[in-house]
PDB file of N, CA, C and O in Angstrom:
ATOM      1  N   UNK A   1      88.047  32.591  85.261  1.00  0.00           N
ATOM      2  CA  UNK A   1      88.718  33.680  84.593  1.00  0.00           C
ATOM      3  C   UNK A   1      87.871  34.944  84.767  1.00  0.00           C
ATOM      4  O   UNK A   1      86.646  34.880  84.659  1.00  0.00           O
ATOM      5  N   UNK A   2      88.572  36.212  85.063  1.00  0.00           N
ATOM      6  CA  UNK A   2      87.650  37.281  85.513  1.00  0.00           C
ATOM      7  C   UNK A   2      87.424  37.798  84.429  1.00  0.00           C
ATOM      8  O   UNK A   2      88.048  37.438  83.430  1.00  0.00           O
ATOM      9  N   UNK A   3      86.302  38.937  84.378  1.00  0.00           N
ATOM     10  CA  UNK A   3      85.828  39.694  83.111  1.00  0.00           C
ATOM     11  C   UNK A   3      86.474  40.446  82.771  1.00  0.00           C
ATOM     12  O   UNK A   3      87.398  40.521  83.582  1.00  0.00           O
ATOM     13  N   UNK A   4      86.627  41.322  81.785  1.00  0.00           N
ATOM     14  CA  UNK A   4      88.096  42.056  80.947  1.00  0.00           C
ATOM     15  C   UNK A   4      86.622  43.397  81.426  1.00  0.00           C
ATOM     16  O   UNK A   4      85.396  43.339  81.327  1.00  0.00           O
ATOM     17  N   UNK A   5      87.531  44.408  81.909  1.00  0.00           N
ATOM     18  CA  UNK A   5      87.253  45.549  82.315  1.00  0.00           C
ATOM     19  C   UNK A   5      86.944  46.297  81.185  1.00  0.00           C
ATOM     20  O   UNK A   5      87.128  45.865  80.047  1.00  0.00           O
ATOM     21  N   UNK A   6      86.263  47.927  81.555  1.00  0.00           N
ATOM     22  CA  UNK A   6      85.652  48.578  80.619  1.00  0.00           C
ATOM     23  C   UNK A   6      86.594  48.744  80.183  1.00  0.00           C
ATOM     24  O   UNK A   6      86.695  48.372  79.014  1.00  0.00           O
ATOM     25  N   UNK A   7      87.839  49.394  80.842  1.00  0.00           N
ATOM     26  CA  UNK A   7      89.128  49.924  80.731  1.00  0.00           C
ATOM     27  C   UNK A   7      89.937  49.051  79.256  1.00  0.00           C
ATOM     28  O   UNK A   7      90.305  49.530  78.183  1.00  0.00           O
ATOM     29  N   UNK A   8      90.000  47.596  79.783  1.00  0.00           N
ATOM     30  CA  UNK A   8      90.603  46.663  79.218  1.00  0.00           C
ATOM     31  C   UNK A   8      90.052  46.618  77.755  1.00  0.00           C
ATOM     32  O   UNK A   8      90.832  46.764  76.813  1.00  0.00           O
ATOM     33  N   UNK A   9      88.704  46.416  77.555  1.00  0.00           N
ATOM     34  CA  UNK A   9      88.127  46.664  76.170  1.00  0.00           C
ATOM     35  C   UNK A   9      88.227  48.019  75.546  1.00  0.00           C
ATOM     36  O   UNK A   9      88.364  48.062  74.323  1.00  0.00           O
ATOM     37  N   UNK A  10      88.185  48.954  76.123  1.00  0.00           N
ATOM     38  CA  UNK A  10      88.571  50.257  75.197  1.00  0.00           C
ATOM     39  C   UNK A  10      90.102  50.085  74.814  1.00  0.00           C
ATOM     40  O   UNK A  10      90.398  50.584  73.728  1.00  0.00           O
ATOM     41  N   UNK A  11      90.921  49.590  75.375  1.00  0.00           N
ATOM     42  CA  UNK A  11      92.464  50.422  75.112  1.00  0.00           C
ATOM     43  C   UNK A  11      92.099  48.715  74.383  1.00  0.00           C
ATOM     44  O   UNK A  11      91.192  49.216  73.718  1.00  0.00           O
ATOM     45  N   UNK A  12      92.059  47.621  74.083  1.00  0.00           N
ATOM     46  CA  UNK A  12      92.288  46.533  73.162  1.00  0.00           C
ATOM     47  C   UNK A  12      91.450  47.148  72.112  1.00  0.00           C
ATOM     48  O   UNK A  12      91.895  47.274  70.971  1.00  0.00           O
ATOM     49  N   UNK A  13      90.705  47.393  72.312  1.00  0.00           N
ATOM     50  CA  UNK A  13      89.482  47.846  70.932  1.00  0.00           C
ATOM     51  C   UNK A  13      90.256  48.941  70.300  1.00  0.00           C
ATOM     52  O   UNK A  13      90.670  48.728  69.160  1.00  0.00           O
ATOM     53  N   UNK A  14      90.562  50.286  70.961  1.00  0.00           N
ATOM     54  CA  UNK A  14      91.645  51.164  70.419  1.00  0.00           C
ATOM     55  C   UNK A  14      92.867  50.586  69.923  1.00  0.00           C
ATOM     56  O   UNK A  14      93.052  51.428  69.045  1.00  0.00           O
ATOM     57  N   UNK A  15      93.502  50.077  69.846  1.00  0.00           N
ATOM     58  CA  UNK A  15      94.915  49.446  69.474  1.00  0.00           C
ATOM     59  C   UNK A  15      94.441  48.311  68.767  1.00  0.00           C
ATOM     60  O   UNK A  15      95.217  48.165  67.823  1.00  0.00           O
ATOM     61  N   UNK A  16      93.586  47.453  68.738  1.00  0.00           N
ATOM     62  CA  UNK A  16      93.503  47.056  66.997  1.00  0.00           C
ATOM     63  C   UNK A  16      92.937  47.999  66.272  1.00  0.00           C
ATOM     64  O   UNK A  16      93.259  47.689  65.125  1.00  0.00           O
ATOM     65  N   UNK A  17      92.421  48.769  66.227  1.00  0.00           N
ATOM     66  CA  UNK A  17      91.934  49.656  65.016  1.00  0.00           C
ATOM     67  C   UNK A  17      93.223  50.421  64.245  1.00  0.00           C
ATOM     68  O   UNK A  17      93.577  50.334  63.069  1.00  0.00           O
ATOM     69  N   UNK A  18      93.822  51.252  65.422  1.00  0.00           N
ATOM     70  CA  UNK A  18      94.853  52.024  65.041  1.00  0.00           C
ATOM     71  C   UNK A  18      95.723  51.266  64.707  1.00  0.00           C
ATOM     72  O   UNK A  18      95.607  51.321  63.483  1.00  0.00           O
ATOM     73  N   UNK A  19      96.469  50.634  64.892  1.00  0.00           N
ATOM     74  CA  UNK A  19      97.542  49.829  64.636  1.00  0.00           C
ATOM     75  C   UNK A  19      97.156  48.729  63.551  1.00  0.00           C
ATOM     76  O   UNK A  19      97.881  47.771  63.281  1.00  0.00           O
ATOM     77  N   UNK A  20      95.863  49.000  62.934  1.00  0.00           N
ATOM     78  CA  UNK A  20      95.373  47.645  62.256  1.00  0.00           C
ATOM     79  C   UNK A  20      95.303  49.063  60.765  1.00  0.00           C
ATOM     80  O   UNK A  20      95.592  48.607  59.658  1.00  0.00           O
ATOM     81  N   UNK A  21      94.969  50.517  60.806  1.00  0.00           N
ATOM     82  CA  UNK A  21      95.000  51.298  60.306  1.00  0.00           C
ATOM     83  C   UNK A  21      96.535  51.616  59.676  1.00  0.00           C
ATOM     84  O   UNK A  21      96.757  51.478  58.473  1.00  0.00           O
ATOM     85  N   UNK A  22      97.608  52.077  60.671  1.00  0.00           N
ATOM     86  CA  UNK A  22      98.737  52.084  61.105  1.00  0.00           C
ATOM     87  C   UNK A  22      99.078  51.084  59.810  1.00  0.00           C
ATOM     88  O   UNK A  22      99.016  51.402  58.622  1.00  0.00           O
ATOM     89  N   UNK A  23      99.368  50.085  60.240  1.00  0.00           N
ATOM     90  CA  UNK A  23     100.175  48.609  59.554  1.00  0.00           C
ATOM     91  C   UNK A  23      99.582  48.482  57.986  1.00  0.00           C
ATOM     92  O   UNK A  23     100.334  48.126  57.079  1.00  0.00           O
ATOM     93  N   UNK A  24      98.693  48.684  57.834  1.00  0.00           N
ATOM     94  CA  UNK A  24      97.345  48.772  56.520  1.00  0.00           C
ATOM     95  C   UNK A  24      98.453  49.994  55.555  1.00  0.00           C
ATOM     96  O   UNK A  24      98.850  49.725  54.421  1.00  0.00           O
ATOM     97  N   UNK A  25      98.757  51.134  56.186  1.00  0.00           N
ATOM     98  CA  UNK A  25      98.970  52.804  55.538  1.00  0.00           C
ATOM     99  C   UNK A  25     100.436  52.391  55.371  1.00  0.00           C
ATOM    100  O   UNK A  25     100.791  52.791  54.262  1.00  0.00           O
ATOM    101  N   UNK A  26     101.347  51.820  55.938  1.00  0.00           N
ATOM    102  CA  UNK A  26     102.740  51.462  56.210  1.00  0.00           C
ATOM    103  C   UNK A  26     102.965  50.782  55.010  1.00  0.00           C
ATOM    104  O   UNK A  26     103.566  51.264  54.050  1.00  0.00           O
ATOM    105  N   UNK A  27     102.393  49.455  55.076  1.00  0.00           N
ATOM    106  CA  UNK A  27     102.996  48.285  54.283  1.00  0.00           C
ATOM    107  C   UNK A  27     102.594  49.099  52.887  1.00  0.00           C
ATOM    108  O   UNK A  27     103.455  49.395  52.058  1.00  0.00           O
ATOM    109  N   UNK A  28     101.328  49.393  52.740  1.00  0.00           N
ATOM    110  CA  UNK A  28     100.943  49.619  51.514  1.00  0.00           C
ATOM    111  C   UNK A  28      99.914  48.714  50.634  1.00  0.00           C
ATOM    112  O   UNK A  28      99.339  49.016  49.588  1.00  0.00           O
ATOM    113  N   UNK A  29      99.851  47.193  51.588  1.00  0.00           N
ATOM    114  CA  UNK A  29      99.473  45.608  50.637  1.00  0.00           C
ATOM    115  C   UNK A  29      98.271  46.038  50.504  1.00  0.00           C
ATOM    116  O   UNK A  29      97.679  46.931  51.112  1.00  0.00           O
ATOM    117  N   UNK A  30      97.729  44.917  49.148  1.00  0.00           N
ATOM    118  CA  UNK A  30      96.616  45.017  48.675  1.00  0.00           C
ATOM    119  C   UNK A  30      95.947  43.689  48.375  1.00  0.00           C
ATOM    120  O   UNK A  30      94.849  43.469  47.864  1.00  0.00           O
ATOM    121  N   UNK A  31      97.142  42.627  48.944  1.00  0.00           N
ATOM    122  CA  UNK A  31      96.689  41.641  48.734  1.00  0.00           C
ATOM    123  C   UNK A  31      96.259  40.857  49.881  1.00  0.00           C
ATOM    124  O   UNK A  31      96.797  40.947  50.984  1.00  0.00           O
ATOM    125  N   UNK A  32      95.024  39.883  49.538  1.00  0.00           N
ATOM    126  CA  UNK A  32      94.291  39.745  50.840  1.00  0.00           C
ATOM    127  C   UNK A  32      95.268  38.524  51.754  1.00  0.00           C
ATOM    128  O   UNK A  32      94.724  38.147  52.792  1.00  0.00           O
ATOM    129  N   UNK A  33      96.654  37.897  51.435  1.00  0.00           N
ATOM    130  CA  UNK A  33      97.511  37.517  52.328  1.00  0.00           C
ATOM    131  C   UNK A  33      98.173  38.402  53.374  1.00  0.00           C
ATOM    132  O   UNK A  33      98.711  38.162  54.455  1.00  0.00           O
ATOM    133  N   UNK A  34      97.933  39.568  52.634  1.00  0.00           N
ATOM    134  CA  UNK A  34      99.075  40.719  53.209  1.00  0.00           C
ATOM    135  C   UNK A  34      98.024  41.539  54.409  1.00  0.00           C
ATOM    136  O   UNK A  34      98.283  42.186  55.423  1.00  0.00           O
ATOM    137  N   UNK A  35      96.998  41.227  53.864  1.00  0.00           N
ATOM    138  CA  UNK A  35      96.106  42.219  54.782  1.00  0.00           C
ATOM    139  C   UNK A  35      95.619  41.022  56.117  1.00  0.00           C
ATOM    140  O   UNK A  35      95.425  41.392  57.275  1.00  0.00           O
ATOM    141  N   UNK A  36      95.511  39.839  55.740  1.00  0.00           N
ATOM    142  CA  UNK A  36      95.240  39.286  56.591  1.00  0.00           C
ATOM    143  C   UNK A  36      96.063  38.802  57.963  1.00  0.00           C
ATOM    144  O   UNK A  36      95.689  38.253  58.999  1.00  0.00           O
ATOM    145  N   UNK A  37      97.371  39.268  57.475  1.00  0.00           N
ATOM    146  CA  UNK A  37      98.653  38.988  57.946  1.00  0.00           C
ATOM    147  C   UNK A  37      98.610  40.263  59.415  1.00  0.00           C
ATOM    148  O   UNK A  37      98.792  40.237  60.632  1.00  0.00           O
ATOM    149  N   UNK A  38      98.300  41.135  58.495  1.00  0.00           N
ATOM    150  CA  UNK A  38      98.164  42.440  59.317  1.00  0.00           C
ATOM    151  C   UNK A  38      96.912  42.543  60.469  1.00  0.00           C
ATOM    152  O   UNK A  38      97.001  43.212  61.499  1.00  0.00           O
ATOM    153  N   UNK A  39      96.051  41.957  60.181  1.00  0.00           N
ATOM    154  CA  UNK A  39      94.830  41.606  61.027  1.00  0.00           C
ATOM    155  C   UNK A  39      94.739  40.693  62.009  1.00  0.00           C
ATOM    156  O   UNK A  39      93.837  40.626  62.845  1.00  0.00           O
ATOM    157  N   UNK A  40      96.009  39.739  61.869  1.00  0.00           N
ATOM    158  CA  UNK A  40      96.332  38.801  62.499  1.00  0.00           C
ATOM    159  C   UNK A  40      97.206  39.947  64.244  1.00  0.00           C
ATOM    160  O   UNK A  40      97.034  40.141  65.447  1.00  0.00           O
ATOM    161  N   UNK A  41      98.146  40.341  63.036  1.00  0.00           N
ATOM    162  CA  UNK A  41      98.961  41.078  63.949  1.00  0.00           C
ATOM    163  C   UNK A  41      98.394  42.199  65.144  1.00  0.00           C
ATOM    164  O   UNK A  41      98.711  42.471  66.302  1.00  0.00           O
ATOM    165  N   UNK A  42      97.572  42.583  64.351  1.00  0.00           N
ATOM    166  CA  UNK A  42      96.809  43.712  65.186  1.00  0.00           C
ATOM    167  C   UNK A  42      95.907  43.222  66.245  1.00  0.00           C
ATOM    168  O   UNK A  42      95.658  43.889  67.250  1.00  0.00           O
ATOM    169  N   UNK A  43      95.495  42.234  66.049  1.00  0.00           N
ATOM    170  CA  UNK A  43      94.125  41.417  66.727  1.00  0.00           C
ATOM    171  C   UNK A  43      95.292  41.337  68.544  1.00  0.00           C
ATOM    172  O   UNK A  43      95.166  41.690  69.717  1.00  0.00           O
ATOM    173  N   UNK A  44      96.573  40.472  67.449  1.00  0.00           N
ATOM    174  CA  UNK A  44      97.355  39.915  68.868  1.00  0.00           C
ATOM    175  C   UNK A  44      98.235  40.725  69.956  1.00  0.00           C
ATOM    176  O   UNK A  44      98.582  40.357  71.078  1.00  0.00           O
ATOM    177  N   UNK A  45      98.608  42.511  68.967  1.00  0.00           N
ATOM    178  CA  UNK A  45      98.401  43.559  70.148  1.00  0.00           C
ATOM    179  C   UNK A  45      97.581  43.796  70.639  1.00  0.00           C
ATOM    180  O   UNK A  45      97.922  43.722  71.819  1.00  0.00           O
ATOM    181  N   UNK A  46      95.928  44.256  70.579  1.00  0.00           N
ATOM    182  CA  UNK A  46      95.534  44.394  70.980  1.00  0.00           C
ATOM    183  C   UNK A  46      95.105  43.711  72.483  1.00  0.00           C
ATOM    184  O   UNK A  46      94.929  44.241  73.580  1.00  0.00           O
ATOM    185  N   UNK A  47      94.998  42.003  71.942  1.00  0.00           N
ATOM    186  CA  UNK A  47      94.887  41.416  73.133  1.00  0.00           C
ATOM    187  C   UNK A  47      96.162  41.815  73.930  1.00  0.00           C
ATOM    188  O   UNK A  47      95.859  42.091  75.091  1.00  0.00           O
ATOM    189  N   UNK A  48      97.098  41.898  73.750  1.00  0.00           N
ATOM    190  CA  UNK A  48      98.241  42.235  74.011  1.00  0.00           C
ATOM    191  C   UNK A  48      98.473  43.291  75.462  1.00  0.00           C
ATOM    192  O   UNK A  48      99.155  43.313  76.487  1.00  0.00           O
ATOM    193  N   UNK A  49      97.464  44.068  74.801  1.00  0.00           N
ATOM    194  CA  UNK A  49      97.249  45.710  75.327  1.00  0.00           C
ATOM    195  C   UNK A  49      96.449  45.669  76.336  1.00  0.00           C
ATOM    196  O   UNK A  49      96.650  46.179  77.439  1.00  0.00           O
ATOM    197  N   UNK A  50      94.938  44.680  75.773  1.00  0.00           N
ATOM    198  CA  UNK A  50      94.015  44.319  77.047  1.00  0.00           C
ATOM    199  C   UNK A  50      94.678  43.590  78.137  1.00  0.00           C
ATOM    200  O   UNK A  50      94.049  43.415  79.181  1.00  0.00           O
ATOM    201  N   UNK A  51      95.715  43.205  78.031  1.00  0.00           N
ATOM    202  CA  UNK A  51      95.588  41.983  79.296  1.00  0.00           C
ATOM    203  C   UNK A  51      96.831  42.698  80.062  1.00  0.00           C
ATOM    204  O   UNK A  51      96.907  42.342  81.238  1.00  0.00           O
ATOM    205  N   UNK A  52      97.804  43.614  79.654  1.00  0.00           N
ATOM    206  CA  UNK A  52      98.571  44.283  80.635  1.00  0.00           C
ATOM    207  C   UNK A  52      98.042  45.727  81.105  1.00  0.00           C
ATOM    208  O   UNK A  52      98.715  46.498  81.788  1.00  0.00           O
ATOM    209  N   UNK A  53      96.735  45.983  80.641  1.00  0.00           N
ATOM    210  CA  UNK A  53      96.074  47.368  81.451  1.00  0.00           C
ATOM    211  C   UNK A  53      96.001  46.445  82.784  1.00  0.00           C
ATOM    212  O   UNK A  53      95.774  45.242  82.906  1.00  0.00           O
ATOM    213  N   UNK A  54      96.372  47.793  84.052  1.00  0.00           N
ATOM    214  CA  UNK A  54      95.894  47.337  85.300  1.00  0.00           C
ATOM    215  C   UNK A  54      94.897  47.229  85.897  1.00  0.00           C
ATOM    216  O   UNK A  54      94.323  48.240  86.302  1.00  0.00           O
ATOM    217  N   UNK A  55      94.387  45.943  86.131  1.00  0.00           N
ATOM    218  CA  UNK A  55      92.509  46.582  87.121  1.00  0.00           C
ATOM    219  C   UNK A  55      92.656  47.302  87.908  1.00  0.00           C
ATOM    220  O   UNK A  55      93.384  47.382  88.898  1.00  0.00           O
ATOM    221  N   UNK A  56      91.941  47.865  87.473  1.00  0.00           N
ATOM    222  CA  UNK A  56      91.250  49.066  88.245  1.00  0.00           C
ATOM    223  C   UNK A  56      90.854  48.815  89.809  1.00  0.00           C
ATOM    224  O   UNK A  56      90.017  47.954  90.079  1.00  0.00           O
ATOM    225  N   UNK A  57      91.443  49.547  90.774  1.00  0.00           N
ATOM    226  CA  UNK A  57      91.309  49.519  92.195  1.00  0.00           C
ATOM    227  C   UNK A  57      91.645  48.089  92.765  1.00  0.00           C
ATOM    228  O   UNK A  57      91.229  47.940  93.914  1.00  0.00           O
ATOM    229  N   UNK A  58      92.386  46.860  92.160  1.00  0.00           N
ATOM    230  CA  UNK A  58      92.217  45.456  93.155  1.00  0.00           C
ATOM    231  C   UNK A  58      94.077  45.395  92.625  1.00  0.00           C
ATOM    232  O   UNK A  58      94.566  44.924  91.599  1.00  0.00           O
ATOM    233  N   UNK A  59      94.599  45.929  93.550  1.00  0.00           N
ATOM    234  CA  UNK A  59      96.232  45.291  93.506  1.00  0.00           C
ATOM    235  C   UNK A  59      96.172  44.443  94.335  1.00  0.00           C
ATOM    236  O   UNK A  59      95.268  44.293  95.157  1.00  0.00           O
ATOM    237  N   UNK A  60      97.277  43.706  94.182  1.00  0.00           N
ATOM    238  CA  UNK A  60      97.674  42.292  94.825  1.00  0.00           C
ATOM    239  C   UNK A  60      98.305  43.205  96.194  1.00  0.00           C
ATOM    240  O   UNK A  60      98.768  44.331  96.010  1.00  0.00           O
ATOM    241  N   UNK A  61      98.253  42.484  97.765  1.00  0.00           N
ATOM    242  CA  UNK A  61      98.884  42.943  98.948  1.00  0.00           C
ATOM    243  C   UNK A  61      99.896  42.097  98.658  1.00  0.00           C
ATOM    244  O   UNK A  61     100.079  41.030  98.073  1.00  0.00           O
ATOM    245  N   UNK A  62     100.873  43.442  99.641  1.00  0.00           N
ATOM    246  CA  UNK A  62     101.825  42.672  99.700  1.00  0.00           C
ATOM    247  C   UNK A  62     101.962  42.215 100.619  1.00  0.00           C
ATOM    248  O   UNK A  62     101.464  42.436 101.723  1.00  0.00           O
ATOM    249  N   UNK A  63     103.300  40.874  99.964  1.00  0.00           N
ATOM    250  CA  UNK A  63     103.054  39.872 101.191  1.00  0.00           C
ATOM    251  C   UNK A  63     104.796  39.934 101.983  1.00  0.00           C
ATOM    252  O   UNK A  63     105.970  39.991 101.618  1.00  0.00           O
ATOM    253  N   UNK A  64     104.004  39.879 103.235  1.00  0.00           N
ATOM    254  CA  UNK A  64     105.271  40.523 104.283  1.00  0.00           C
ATOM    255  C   UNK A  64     105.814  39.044 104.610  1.00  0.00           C
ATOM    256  O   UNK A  64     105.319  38.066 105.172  1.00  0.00           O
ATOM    257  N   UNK A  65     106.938  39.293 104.064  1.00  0.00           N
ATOM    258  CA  UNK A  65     108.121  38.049 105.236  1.00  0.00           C
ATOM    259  C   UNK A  65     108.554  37.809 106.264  1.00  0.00           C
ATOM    260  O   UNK A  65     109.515  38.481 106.640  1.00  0.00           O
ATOM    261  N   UNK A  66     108.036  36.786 107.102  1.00  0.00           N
ATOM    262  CA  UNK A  66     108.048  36.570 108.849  1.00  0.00           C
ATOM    263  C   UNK A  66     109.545  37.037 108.919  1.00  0.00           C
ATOM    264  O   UNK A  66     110.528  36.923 108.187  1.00  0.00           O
ATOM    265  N   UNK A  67     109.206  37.752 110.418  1.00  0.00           N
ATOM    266  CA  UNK A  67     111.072  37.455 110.810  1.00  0.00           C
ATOM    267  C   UNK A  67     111.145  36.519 111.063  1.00  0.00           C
ATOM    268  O   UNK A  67     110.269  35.655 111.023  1.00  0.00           O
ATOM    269  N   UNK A  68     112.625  36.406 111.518  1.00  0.00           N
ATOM    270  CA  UNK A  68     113.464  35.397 112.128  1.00  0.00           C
ATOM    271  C   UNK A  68     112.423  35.075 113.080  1.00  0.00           C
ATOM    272  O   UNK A  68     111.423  35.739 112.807  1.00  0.00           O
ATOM    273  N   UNK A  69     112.214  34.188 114.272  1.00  0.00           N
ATOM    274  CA  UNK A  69     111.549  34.225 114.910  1.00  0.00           C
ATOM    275  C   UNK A  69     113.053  32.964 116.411  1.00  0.00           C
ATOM    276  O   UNK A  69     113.835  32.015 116.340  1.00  0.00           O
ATOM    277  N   UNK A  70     112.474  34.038 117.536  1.00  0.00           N
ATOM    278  CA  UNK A  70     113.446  32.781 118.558  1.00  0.00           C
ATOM    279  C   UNK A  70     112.288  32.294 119.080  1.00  0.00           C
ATOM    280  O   UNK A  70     111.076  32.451 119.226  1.00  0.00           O
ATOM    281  N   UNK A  71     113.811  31.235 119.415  1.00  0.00           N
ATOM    282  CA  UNK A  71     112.576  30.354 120.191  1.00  0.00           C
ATOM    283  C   UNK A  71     111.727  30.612 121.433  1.00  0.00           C
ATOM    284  O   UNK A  71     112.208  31.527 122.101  1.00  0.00           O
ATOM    285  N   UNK A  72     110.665  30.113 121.925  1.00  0.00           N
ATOM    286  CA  UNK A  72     109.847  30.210 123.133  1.00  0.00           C
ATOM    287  C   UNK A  72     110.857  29.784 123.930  1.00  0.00           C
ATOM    288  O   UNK A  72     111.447  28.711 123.801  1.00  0.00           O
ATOM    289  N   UNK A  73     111.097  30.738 124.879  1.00  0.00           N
ATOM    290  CA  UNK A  73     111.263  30.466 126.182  1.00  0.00           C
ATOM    291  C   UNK A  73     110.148  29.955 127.312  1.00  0.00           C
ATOM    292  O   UNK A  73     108.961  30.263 127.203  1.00  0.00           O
ATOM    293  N   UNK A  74     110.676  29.111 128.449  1.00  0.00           N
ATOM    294  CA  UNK A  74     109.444  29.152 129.562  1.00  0.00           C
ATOM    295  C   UNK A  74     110.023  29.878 130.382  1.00  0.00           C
ATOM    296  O   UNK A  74     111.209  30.089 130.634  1.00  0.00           O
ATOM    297  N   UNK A  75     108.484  30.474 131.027  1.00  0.00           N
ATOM    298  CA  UNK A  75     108.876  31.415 131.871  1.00  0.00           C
ATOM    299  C   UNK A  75     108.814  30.463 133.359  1.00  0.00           C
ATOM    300  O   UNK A  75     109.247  30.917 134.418  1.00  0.00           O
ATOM    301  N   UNK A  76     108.399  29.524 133.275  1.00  0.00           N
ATOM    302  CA  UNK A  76     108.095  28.882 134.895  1.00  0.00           C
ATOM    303  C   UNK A  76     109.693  27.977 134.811  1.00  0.00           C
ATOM    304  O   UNK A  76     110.249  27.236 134.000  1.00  0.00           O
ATOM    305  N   UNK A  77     109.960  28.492 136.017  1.00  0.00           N
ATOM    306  CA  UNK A  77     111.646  27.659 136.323  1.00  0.00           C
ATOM    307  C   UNK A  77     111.347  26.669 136.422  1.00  0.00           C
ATOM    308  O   UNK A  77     110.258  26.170 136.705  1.00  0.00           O
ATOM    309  N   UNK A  78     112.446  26.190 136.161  1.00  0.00           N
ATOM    310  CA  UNK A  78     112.212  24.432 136.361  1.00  0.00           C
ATOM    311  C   UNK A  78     112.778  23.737 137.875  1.00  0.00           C
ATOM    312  O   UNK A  78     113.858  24.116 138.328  1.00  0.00           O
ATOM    313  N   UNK A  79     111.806  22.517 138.721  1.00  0.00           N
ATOM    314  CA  UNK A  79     111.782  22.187 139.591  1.00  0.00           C
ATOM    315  C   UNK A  79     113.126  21.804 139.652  1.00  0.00           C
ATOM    316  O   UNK A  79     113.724  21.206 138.757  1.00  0.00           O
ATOM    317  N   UNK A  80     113.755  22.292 141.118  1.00  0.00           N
ATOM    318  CA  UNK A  80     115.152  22.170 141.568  1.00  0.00           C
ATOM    319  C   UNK A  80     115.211  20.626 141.660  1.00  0.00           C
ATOM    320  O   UNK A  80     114.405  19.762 142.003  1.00  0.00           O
ATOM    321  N   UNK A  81     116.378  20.626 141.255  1.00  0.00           N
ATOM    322  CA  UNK A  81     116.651  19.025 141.418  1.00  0.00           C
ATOM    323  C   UNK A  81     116.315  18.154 143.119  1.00  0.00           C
ATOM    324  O   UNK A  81     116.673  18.778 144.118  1.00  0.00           O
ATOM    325  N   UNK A  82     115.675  16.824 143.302  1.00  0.00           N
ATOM    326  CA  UNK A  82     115.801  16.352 144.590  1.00  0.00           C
ATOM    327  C   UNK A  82     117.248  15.741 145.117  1.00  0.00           C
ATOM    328  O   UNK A  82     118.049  15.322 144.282  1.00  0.00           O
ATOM    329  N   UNK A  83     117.528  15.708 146.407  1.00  0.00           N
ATOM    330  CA  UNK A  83     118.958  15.044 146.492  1.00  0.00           C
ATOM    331  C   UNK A  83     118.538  13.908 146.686  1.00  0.00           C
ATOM    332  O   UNK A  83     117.415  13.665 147.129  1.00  0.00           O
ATOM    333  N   UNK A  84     119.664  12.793 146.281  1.00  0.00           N
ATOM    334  CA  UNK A  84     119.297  11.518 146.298  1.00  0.00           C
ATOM    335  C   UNK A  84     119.662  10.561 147.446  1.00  0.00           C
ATOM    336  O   UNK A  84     120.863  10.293 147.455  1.00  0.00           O
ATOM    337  N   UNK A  85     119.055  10.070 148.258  1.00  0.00           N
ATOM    338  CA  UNK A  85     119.378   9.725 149.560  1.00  0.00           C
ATOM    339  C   UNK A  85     121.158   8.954 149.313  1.00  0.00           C
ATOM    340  O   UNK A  85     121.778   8.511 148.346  1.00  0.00           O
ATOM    341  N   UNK A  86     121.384   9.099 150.517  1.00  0.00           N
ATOM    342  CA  UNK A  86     122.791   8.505 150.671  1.00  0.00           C
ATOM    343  C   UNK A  86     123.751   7.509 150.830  1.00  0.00           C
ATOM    344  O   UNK A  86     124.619   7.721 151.676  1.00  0.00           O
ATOM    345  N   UNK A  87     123.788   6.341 150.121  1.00  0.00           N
ATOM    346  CA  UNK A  87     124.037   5.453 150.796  1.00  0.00           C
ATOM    347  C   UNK A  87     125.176   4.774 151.149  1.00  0.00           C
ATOM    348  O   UNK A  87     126.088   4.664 150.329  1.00  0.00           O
ATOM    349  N   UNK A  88     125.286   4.156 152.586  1.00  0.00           N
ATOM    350  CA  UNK A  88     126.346   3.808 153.140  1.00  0.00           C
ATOM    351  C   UNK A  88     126.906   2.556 152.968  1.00  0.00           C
ATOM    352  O   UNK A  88     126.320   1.497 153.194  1.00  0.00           O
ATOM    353  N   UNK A  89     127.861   2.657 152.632  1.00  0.00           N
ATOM    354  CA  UNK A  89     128.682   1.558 152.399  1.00  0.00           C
ATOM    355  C   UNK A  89     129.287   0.328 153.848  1.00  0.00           C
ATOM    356  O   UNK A  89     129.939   0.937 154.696  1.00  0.00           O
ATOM    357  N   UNK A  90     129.194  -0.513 154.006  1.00  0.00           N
ATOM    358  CA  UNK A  90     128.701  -1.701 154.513  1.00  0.00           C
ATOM    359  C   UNK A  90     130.459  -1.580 154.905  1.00  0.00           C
ATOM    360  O   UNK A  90     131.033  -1.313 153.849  1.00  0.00           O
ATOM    361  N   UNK A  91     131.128  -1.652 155.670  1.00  0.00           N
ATOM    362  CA  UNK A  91     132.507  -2.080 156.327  1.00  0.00           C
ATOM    363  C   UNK A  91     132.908  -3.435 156.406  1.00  0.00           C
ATOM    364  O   UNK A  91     132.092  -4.129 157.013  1.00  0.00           O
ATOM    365  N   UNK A  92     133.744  -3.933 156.054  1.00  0.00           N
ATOM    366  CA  UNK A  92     133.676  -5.101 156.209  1.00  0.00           C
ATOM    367  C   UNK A  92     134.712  -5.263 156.851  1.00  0.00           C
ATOM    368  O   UNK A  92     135.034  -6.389 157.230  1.00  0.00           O
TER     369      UNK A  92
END
């Protein structure tokens, strides 16, 4: 599993705070179900947030679809047929 970028930890670290602030000022709760509820929530945007930032400079290539492809031809002709000797039929 690769390391979570600088990038990735600031914008997860930013978005639980705010949104953990946010949800805290909203609801209004004071009770520690209500707050924990909210901490829950915030924790799981954030990861949320970290894991769809894009890394930085490594996109995936894209991947090109073969053509059609024909078949190989040969280029060396093929040996003319030999004739097959002749044979004579016996008179009776």
């Amino acid at each position: 599993m690769p390391r979570p970028t600088a990038a990735q930890l600031a914008y997860g670290s930013c978005t639980v705070i705010f949104s953990t602030l946010a949800m805290l000022l909203l609801s209004q709760t004071s009770s520690a179900v209500g707050i924990a509820i909210v901490a829950v929530a915030a924790l799981a945007l954030g990861l949320l947030v970290a894991m769809t930032v894009p890394l930085s400079g490594k996109r995936p290539a894209a991947v090109e679809q073969p053509a059609h492809e024909e078949p190989v031809r040969a280029s060396v002709p093929a040996p003319a047929p030999t004739p097959e000797p002749v044979r004579e039929r016996a008179v009776s």
